[in-house]
N, C-alpha and C positions, 0 to 999 in steps of 0.2 A: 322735119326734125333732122338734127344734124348730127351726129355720133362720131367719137372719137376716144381715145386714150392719152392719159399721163401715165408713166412709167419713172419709177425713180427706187433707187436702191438705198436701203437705212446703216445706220450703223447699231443698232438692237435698244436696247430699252431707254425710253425717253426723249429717242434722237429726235427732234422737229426741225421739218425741212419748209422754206417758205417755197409755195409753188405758184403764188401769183405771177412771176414771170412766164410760168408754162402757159398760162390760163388765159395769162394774153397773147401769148403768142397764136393760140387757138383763136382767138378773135381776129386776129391779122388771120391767119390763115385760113381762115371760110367766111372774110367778109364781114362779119355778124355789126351790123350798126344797134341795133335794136334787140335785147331777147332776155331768158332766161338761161341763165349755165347749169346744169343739176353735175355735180360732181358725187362718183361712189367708193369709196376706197374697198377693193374687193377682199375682201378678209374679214374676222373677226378680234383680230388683235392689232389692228390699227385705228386710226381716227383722224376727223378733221374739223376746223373749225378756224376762228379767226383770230388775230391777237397783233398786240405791237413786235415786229420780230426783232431784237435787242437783246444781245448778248445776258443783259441783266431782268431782264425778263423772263426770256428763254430757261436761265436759269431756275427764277422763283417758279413759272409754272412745272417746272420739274420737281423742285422739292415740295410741292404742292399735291404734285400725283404722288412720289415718293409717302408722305401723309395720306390722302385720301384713300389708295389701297396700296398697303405696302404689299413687298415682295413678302411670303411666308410661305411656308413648306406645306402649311397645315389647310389647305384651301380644298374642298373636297375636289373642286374638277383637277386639282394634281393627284389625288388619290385614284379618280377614275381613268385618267389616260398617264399614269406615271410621267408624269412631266413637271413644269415649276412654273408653270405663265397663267396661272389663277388670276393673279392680279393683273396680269397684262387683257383678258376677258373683262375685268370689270371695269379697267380704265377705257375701254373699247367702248363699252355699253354707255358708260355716263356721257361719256364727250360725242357720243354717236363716228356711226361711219359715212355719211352724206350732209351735204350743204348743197345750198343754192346760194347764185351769186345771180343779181342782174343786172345787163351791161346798155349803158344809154348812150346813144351819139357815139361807140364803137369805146368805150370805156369803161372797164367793168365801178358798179356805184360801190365803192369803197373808201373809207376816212383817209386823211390824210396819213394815219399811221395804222392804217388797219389792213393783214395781210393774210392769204390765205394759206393753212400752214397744216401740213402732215404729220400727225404725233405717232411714230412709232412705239407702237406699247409692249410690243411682242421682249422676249429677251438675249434674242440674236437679230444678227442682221438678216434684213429681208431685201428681194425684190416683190415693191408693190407696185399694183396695175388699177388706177384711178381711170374706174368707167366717167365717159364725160355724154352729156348730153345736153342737147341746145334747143329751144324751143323758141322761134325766130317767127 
């Protein structure tokens, strides 16, 4: 098994960052011809998953989450820890914080428009630390 980190800095709620270029570059960098990639974004207000990355998408899946949990005051886990990222927790939970990705002949297997991408949920900017792991 092969262990590593992505590290990348957000600019706070909604920001998505495409990290397929990190992801290969982990494939250059340990060789990997053959395997599984498990990637984990360590937090609970962040997410990851896949998508066409395009300005005009990026967009819709924003006001998409913007709808699915909006920002409100009245979320009890802002009641419990006086804070305001209730909805940033729930947008974490649906979308998940882990993916796998498998790479064949040293190329991770993704569409021709499908990209792997970091959805900061939280409501300021972060640095996040994407555990990576390789099963080769």
């Amino acid at each position: 098994m092969i262990s590593d980190y992505i590290e990348v800095k957000t600019k706070g709620t909604n920001h998505i960052i495409n990290i397929t270029p990190r992801i290969e570059g982990l494939v250059k960098k340990h060789d990997i011809d053959n395997g599984i990639i498990f990637l984990n974004v360590i937090g609970s207000t962040a997410a990851l998953t896949t998508m066409e990355f395009e300005p005009g998408l990026e967009k819709d899946v924003q006001d998409f989450l913007d709808k699915l949990a909006p920002f409100r005051k009245d979320y009890a886990h802002n009641f419990t820890w006086n804070d305001d990222n209730g909805h940033s927790h729930l947008r974490s939970t649906l979308i998940k914080t882990n993916f796998f990705v498998p790479v064949t002949e040293s190329s991770l297997d993704l569409g021709t428009w499908q990209q792997v991408v970091l959805i900061e949920c939280d409501t300021r900017p972060r640095n996040r630390k994407i555990a990576v792991k390789v099963l080769v």
